[in-house]
C-alpha positions as CSV (number, residue, x, y, z in Angstrom):
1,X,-9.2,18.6,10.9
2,X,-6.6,16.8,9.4
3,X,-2.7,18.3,8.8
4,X,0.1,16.9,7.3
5,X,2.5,16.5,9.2
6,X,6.6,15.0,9.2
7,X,7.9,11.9,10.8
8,X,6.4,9.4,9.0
9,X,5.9,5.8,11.4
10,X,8.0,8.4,14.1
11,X,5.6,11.1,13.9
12,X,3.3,9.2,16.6
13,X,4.4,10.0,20.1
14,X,6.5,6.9,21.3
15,X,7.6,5.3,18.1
16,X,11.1,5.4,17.2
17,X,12.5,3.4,13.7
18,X,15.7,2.2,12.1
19,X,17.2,0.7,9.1
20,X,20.3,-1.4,8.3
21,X,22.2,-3.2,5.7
22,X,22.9,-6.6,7.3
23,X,24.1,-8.7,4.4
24,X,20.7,-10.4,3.2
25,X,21.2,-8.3,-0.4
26,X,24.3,-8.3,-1.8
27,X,24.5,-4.3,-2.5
28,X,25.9,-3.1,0.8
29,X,24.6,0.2,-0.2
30,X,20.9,-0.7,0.2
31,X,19.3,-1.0,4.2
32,X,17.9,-4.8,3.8
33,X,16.4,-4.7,7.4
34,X,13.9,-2.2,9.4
35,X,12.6,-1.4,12.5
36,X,9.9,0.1,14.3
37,X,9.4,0.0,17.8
38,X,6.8,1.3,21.0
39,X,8.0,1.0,24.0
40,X,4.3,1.1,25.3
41,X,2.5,-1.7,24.2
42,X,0.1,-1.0,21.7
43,X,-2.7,-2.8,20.2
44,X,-2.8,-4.4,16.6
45,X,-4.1,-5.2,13.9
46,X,-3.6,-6.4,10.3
47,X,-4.6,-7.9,6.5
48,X,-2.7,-10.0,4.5
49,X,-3.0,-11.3,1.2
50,X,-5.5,-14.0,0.0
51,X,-3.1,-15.8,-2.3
52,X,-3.1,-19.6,-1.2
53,X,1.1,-19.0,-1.2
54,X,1.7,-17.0,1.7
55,X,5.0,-16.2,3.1
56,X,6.2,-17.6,6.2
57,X,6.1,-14.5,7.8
58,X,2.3,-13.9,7.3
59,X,1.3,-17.1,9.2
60,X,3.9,-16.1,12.1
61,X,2.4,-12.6,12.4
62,X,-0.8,-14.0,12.3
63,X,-0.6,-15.8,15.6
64,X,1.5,-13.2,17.3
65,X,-1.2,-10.8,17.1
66,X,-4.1,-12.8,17.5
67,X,-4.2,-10.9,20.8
68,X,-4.5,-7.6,19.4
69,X,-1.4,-7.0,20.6
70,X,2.1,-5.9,19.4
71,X,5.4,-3.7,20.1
72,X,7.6,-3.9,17.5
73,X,7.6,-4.2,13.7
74,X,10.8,-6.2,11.8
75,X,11.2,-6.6,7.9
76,X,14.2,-7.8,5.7
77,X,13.7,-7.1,1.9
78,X,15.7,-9.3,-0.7
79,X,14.2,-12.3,0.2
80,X,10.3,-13.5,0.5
81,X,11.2,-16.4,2.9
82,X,8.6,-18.2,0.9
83,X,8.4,-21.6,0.1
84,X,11.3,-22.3,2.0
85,X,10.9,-25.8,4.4
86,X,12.4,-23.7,7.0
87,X,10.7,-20.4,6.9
88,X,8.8,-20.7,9.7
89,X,11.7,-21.6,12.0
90,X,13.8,-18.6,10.3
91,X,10.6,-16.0,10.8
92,X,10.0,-17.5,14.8
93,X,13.8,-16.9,15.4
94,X,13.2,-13.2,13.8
95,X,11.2,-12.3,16.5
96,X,13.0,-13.6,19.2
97,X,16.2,-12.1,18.5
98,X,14.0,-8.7,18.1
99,X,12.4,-9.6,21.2
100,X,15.0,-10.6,23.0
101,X,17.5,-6.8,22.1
102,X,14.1,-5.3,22.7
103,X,13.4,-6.8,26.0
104,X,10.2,-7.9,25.1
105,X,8.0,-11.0,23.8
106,X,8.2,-12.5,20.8
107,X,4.9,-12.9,20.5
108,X,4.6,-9.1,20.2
109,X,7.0,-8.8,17.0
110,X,4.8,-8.1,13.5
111,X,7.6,-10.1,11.2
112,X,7.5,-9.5,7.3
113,X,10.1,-10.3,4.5
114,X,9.9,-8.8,0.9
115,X,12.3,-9.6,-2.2
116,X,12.8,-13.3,-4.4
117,X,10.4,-15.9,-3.9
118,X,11.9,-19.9,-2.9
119,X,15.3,-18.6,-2.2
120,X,16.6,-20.3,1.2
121,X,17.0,-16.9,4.2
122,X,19.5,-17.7,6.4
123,X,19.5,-16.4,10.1
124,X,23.0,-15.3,10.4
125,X,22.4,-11.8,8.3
126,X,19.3,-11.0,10.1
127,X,21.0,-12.1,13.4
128,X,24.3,-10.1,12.9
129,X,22.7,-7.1,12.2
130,X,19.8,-6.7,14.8
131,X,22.0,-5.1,17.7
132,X,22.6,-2.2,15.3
133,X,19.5,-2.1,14.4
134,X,18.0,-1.5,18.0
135,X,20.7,0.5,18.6
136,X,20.3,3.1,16.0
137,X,16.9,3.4,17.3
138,X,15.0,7.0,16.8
139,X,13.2,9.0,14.5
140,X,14.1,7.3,11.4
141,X,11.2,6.7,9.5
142,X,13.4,7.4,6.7
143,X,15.6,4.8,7.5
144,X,12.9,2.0,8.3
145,X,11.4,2.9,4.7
146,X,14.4,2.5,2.4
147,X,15.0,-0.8,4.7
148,X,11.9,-2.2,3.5
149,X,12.4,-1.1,-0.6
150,X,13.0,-3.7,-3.3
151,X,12.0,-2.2,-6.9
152,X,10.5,0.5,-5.4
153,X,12.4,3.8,-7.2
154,X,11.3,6.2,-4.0
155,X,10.6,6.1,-0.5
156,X,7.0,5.7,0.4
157,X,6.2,7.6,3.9
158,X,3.5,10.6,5.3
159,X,2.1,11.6,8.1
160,X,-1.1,13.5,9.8
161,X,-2.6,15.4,12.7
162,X,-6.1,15.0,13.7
163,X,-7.9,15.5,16.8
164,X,-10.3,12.7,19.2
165,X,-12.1,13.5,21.8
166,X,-9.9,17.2,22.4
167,X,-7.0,15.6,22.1
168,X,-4.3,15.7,19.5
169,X,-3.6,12.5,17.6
170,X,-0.7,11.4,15.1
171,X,-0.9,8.4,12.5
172,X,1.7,8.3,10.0
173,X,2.8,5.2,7.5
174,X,5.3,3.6,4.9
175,X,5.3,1.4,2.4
176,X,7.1,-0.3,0.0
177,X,5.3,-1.8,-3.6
178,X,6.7,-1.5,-7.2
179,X,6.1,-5.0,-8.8
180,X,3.5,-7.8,-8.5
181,X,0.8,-6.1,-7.3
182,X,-2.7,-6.5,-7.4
183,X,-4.2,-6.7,-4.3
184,X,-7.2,-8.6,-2.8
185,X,-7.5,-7.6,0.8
186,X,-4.3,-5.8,1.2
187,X,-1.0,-4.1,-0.7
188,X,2.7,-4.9,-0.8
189,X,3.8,-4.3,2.5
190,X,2.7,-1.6,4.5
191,X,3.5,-0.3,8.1
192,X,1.2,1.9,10.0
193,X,1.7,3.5,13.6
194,X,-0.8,5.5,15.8
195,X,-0.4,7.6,18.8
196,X,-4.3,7.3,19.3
197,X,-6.1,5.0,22.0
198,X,-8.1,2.6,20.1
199,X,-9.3,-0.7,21.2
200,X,-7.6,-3.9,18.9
201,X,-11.2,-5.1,17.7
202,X,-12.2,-1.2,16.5
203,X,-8.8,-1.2,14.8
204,X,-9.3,-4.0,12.8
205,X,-12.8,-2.8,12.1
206,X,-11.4,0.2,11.0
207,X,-8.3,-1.2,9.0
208,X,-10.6,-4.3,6.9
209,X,-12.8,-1.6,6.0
210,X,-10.5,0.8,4.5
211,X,-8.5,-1.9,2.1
212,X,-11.5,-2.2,0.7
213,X,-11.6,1.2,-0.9
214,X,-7.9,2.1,-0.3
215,X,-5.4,-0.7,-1.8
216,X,-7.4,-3.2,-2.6
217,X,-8.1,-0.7,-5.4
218,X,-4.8,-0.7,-6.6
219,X,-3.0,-2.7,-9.8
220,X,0.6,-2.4,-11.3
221,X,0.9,-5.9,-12.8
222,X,-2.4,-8.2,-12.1
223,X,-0.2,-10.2,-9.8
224,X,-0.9,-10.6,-5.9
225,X,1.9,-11.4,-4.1
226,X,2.6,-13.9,-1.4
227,X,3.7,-11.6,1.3
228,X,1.0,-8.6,1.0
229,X,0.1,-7.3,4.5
230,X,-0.8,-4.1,6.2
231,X,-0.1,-3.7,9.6
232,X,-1.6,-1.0,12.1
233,X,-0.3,-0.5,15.8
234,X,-1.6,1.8,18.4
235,X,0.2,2.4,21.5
236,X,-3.1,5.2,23.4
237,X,0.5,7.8,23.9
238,X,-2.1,10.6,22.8
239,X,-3.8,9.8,25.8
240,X,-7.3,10.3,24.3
241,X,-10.7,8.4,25.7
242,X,-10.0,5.0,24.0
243,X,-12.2,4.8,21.1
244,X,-14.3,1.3,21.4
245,X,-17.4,2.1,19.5
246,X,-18.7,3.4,16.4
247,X,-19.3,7.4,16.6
248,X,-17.7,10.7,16.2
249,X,-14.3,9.5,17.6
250,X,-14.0,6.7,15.4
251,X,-15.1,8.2,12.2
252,X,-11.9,10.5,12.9
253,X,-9.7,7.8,13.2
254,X,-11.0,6.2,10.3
255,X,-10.6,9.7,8.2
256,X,-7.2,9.7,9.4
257,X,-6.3,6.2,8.5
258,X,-7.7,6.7,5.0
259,X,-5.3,9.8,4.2
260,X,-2.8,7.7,4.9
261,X,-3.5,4.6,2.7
262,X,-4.9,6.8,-0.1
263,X,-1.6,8.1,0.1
264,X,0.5,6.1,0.5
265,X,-1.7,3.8,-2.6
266,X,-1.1,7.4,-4.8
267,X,2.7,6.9,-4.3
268,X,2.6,2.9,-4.8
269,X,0.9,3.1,-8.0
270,X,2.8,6.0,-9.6
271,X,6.2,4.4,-8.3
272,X,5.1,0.9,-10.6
273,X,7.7,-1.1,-12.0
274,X,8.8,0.5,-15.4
275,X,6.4,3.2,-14.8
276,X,6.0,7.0,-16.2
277,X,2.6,7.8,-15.4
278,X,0.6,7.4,-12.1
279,X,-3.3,6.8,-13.7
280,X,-6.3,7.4,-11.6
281,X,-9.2,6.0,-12.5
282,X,-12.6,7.8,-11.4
283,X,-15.7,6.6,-12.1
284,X,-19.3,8.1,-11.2
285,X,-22.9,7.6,-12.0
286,X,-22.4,3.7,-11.3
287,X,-25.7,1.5,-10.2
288,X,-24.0,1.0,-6.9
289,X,-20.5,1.2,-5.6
290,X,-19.8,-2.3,-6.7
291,X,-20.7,-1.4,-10.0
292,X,-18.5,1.6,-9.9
293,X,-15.5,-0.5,-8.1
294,X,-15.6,-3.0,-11.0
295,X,-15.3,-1.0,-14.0
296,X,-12.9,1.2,-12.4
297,X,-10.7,-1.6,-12.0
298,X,-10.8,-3.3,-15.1
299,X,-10.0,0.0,-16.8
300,X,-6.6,-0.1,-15.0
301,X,-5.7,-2.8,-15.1
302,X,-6.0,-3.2,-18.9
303,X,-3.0,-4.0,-20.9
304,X,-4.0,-2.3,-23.5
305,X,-4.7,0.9,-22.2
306,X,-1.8,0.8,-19.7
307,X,0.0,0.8,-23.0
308,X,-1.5,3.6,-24.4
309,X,-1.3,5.8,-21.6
310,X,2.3,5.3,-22.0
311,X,2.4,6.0,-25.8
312,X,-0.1,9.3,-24.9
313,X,-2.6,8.4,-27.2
314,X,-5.9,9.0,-26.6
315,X,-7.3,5.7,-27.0
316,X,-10.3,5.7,-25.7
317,X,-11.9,2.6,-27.1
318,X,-9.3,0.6,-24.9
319,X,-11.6,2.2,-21.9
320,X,-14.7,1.1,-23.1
321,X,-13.6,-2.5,-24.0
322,X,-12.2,-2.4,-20.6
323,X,-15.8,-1.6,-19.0
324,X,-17.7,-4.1,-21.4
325,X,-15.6,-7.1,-20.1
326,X,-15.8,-6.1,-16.7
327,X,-19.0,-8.0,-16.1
328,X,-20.5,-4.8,-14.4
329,X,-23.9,-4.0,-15.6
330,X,-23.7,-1.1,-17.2
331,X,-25.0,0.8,-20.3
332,X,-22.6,1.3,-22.4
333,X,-24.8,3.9,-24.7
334,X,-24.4,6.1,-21.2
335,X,-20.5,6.5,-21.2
336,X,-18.6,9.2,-21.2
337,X,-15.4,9.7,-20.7
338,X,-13.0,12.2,-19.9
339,X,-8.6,12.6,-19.6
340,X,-7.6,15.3,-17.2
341,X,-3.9,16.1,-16.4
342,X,-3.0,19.8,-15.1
343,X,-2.7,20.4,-18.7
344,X,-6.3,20.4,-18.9
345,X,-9.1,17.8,-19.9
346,X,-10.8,16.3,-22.9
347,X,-13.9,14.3,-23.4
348,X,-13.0,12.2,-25.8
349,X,-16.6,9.7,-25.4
350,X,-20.4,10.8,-24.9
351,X,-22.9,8.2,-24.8
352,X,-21.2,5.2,-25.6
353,X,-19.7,7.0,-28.5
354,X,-16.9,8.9,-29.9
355,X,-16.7,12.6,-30.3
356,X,-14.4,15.0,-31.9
357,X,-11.6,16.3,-30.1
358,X,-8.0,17.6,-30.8
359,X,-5.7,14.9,-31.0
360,X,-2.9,17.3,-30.3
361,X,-4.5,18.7,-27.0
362,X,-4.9,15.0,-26.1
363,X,-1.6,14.1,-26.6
364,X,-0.2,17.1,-24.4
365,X,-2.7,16.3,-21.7
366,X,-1.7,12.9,-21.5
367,X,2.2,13.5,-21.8
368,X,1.7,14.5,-18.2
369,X,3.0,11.9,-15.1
370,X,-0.1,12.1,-13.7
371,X,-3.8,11.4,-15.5
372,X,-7.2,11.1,-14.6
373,X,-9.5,8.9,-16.5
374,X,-12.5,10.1,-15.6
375,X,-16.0,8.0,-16.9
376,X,-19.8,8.7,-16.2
377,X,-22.1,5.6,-16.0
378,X,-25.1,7.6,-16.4
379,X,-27.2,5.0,-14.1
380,X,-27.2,6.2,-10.7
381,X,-25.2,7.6,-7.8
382,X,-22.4,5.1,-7.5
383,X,-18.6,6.3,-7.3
384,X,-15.2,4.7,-6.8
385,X,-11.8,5.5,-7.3
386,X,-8.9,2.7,-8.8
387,X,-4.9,3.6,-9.6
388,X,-2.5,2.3,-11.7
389,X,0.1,3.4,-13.9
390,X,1.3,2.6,-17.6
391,X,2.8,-0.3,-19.2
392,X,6.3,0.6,-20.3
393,X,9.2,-1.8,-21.7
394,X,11.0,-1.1,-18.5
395,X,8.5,-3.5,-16.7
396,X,9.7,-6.3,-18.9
397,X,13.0,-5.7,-18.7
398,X,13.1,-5.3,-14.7
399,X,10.9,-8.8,-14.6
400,X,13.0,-10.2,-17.3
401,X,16.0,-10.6,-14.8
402,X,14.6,-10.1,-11.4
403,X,16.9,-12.7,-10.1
404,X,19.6,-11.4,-11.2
């Protein structure tokens, strides 16, 4: 059985966190750099984005984990350290100053950088402010999150309980995403530890599968990023029969790592750039998953109705334009669909159609920060679940001067 619990990436025996401001942002109120570390080695694993730009820091992390292996986490926000001809160099160094306070290899350092894309990342910053970093080592999970924020408006961290094999197991998470988001394998950036014993190839196994119906379901802006990647590592401290097969221990672990990404994608979308209103998109009845996965995530990623939901108007033909470009087959004379807040609900579409409703009611169920769109396919048992939020003129304006 699952329980939330506190601690966030410290709630797993053995992990400890920290975050700094080292100089890389220019606000020396804001922690630009984080940490998380396990002094038992733990295993890894990891998705990053499919963009063709990719941030240095992706193609480093790459081969130090290719080993399924990894101890420590390290992330600067403020700059990408994309494009840059040096930002292999600069992420490589990362590591081995981390490695090298941490008394460890550099090969087992997870390296990511968030913030401005093409803007030269010098060392010195990251450098300088690394002995503090490790020294203020514990359970910051707090810490470690804000050190990882760009955009982001609030911290983005839980934790659970769950039980393998008789023995008690932690996994907690944070994350950081606001802006340019629109992921296709992965999210923003995300850090996940784990107290559980779990062999690196069952933890990939468990981690590519959930991105699939976890962030990969998620949109804010249409944009993928160049540094998207979601790292999971596993140090065994719970002392459970290591997991290295499919069965009843695994599926645990995997229910475990879902309430964390569902989470954690809950908190992402409704913390969007400009945002009011965290949107959850539910659709049922679908052909096939697939089917169900599409036209949920078109509908959120619409313009239009990101627009409306910010305006509370019950503009329900945005959804079904939405689901009639999303080159799903579908019937459209078998749609319905439904807004739910905690104010209430009201179908607003049956068979393809419109149908009356209170426009007043509407409007105070959608004035809510939180709405469900929910839409019946009519064609067979296929569900999925997309977020998103709306489309205010905030988002413009914080895109407008990003760099500045």
């Amino acid at each position: 059985m699952l329980k939330q619990i506190k601690g966030g990436v410290c709630a797993a025996k053995g992990f400890t966190a920290n975050g700094v401001h080292c100089g890389i942002r220019k606000n020396k109120t804001k922690r630009d750099l984080a940490l998380i570390y396990t002094a038992t080695p733990a295993t890894a694993a990891a998705v990053y984005t499919r963009n063709l730009v990719k941030g240095a820091p992706l193609t480093v992390t790459k081969n130090n984990i290719a080993d399924g292996k990894a101890q420590a986490v390290i992330c600067n926000s403020g700059n990408a350290n994309t494009c840059n001809a040096n930002g292999i160099e600069i992420a490589e160094k990362t590591c081995q100053l981390v490695a090298k306070a941490l008394k460890i290899d550099a090969t087992d350092v997870v390296v990511a950088s968030t913030g401005v894309i093409g803007q030269p990342l010098d060392i010195t910053p990251i450098a300088s402010g690394i002995p503090a970093l490790v020294e203020g080592l514990g359970d910051h999970s707090d810490l470690a999150c804000e050190g990882i924020m760009t955009t982001d408006t609030r911290p983005k961290e839980i934790a659970f309980e769950f039980t393998v094999g008789g023995k008690t197991c932690r996994i907690g998470g944070i994350a950081k995403g606001s802006g340019m988001i629109h992921p296709n394998m992965a999210t923003m950036l995300v850090f996940v530890t784990t107290d559980c014993k779990i062999s690196a190839q069952m933890l990939q196994k468990a981690l590519s599968a959930d991105v699939k119906d976890s962030f990969n379901m998620i949109s804010i802006d249409g944009d993928t990023s160049t540094n998207d990647m979601v790292s999971v590592l596993a140090n065994g401290e719970a002392e459970n029969a290591e997991i290295t097969a499919d069965g009843a221990d695994f599926d645990a672990f995997c229910e475990a790592l879902n309430a964390v990404t569902t989470y954690l994608c809950r908190k992402i979308a409704g913390d969007g750039e400009g945002a009011t209103k965290l949107l959850e998109c539910k659709v049922c009845g679908a052909k096939d998953e697939q089917t169900a996965k599409t036209v949920a995530k078109s509908v959120i990623c619409s313009s239009l109705f990101k627009a409306a939901m910010f305006g509370a108007d019950a503009n329900w033909g945005r959804v079904l334009c939405a689901i009639g470009y999303a080159g799903a087959d579908v019937d459209i004379m078998k749609v319905g669909v439904c807004f739910r807040s905690k104010k209430g609900s009201v179908v607003v579409c049956e068979n393809g159609a419109g149908v009356e409703f209170s426009e007043e009611k509407a409007k105070e169920i959608l004035l809510e920060s939180e709405i469900e769109v929910l839409i019946t396919l009519g064609d067979g048992d296929g569900k999925a679940v997309a977020w998103g939020c709306d489309l205010t003129y905030d988002y413009v304006k914080i895109n407008g001067d990003y760099r500045t």
